[in-house]
C-alpha positions in Angstrom: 8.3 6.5 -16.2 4.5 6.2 -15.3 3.7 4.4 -12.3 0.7 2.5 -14.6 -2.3 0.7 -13.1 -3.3 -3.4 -12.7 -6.7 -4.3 -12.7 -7.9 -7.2 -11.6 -11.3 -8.6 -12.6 -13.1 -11.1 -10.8 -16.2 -12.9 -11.6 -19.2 -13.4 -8.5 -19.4 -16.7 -7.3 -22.0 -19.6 -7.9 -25.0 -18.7 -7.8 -28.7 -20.4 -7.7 -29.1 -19.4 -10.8 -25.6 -20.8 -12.0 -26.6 -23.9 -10.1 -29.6 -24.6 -12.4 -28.4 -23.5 -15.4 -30.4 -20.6 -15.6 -30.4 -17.2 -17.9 -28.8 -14.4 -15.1 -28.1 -11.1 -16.4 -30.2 -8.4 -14.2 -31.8 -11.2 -12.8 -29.8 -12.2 -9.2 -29.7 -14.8 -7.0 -27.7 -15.3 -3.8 -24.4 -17.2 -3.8 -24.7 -21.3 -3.6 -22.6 -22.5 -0.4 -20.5 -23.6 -3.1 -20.3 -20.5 -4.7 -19.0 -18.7 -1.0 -16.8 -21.8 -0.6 -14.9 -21.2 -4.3 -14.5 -17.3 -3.3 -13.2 -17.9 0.5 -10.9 -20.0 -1.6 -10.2 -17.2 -4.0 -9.9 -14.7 -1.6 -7.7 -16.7 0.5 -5.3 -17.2 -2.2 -4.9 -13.6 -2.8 -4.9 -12.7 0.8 -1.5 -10.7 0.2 -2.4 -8.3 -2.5 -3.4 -4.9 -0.8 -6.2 -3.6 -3.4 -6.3 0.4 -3.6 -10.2 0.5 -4.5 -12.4 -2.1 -4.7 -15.4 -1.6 -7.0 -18.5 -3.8 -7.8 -21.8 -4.2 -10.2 -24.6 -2.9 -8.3 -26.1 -6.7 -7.9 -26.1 -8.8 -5.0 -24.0 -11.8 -6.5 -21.1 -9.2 -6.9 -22.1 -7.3 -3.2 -21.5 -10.6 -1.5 -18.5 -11.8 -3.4 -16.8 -8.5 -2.9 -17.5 -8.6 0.7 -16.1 -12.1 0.9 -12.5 -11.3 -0.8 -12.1 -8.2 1.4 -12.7 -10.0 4.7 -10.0 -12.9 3.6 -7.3 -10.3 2.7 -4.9 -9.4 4.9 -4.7 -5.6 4.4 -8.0 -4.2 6.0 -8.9 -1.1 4.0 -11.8 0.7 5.4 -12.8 2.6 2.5 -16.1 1.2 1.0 -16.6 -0.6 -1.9 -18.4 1.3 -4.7 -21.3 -0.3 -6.5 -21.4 0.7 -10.0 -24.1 -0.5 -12.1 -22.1 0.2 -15.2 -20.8 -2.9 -14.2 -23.4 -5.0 -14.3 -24.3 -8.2 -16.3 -25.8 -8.1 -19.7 -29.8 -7.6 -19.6 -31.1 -10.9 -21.4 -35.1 -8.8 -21.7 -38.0 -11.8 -21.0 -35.2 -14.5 -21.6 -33.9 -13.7 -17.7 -34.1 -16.7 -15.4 -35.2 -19.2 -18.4 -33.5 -22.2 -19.4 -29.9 -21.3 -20.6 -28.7 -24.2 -22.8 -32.5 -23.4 -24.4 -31.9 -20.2 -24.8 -29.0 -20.3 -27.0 -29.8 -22.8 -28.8 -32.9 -20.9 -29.7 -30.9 -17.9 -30.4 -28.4 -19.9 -32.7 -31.2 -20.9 -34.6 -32.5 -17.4 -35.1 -29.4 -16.6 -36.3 -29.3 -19.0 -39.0 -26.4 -21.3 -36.7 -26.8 -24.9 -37.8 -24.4 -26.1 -35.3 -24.7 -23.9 -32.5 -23.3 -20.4 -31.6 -19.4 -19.8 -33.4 -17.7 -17.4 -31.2 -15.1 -17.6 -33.3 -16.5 -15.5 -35.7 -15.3 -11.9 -36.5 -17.8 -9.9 -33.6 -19.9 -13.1 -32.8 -20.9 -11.2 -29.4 -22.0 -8.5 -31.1 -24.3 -10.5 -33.1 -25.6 -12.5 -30.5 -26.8 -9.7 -28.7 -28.1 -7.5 -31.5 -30.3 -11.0 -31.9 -31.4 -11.3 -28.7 -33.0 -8.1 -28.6 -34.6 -9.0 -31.6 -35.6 -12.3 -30.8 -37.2 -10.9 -27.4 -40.8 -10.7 -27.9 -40.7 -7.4 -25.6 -37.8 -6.7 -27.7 -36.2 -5.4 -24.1 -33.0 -7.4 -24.2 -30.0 -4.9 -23.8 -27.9 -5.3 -27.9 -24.8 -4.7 -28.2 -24.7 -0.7 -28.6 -26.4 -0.2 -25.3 -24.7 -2.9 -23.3 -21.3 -1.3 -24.5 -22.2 2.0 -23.7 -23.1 1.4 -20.3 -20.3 -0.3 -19.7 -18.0 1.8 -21.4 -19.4 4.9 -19.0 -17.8 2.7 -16.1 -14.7 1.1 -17.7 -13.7 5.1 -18.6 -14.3 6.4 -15.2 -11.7 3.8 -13.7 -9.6 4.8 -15.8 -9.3 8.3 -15.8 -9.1 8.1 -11.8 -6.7 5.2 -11.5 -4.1 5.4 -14.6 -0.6 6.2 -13.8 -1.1 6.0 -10.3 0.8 2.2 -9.4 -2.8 1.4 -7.8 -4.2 -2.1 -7.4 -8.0 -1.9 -8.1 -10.2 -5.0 -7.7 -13.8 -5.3 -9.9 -15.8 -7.9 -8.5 -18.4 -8.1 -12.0 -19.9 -10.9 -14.4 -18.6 -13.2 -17.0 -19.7 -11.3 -20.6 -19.1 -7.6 -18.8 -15.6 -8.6 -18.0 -14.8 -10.4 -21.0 -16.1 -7.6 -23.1 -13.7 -4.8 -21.4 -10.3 -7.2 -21.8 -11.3 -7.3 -25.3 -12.0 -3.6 -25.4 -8.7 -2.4 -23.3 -6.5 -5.5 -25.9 -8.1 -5.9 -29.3 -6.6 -8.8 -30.4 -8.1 -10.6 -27.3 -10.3 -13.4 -28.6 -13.8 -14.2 -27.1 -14.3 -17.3 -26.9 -13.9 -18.7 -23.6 -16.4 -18.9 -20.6 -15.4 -17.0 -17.2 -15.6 -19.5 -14.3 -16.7 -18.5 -11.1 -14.2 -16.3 -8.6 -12.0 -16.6 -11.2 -9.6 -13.7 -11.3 -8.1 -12.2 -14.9 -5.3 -9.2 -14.4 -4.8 -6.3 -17.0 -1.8 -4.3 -16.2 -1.4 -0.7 -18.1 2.5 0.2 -18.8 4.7 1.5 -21.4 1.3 3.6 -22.9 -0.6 -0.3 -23.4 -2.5 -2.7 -21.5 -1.2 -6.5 -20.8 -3.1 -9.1 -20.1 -1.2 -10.7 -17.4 -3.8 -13.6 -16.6 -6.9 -14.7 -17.8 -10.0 -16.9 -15.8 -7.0 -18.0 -13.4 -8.0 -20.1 -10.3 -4.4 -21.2 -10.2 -4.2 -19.4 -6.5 -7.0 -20.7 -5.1 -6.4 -21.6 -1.6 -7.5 -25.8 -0.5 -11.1 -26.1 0.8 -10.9 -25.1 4.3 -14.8 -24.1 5.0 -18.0 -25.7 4.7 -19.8 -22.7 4.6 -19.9 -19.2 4.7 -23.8 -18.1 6.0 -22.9 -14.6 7.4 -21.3 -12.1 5.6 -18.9 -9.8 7.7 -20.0 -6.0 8.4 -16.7 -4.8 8.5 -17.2 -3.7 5.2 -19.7 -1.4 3.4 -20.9 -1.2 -0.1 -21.9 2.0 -1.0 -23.6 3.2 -4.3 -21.8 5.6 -6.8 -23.3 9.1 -6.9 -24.9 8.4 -10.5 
């Protein structure tokens, strides 16, 4: 019997951009006091799961959220976590930092959406960003192919290391990146929910399939203990992937 894998996925905290409803995709912005708040909770709530490898997008949101969650948990693991910008948000071209309730409404109405954006649609995401590029005057907003294939590069290096091994591997990454790999690891997962921030979804591989054992959870969140969290421990190091 194979020993299989669980990933968990975990979405950055609020950020200043989150705040303000802003367009973030390469764009960053450090985490709101909220935002450190929500993932002391998350962490805290989790504090009993040893993680094997801890992994993160190479942005700041996901460096400081990362660093958060392994300072709450119980099981100090000295090994660094590895920045991967595989893992990093979609690239939303000249739309980055603007308006965000704007900017899809602009884009549903490029797309011929009377009603706003359906994603319930057969491969709505796929047409939202194949229309953002082209709506993107600089027509430098990542579509689909080339937000896929970057992260696919990533998603198929954790696997290959990690499958089969019984390993517990924590991805600190964004809301659209980690929805798109659930739906790429199970198929008949549906699209169509936001990610909310710290939240934790779990993909377990067993019996030659993957399981999606919880989705945008915040279920284990730990009660508000903190008003703030200003410094960020040094204990642990992010260090880049040789790329």
């Amino acid at each position: 019997m194979s020993k299989g894998v669980t990933f968990y996925f975990m979405r950055h905290g609020e950020t200043y951009l989150n705040q303000y409803n802003r367009m973030q995709g390469w764009s960053d912005a450090p985490l709101t006091n909220r935002g450190k708040r929500d993932v002391i909770r998350s962490g805290a709530g989790i504090a009993n799961l040893k993680f094997d490898a801890v992994y993160c997008s190479d942005l700041r949101r996901t460096f400081e959220t990362a660093q958060i969650i392994l300072n709450e948990n119980q099981h100090k693991n000295d090994e660094p976590v590895k920045a991967m910008p595989e893992f990093r948000e979609i690239f939303f071209g000249s739309f980055e930092g603007l308006d965000a309730p704007e900017t899809w409404d602009n884009l549903a109405e490029f797309l011929g959406y009377k009603n706003g954006l359906d994603y319930s649609e057969t491969n709505s995401v796929v047409k939202e960003l194949n229309g953002m590029r082209k709506m993107d005057p600089y027509h430098e907003a990542e579509d689909y192919l080339m937000f896929w294939t970057r992260v696919e590069k990533g998603l198929i290096e954790l696997i290959s290391e990690h499958r089969d091994t019984g390993r517990n591997i924590l991805i600190v990454s964004h809301g659209l990146t980690i929805r798109n790999i659930i739906h790429a690891l199970i198929p008949e997962f549906e699209i169509d929910r936001h990610l909310d921030n710290a939240s934790i979804s779990q993909v377990s591989y067993y019996d030659g399939f993957y399981h999606l054992e919880k989705f945008n959870s915040t279920e284990h969140f730990a009660p508000n203990r903190v008003e703030g969290y200003e410094d960020l421990p040094e204990s642990h190091k992010i260090i880049p992937t040789d790329k």
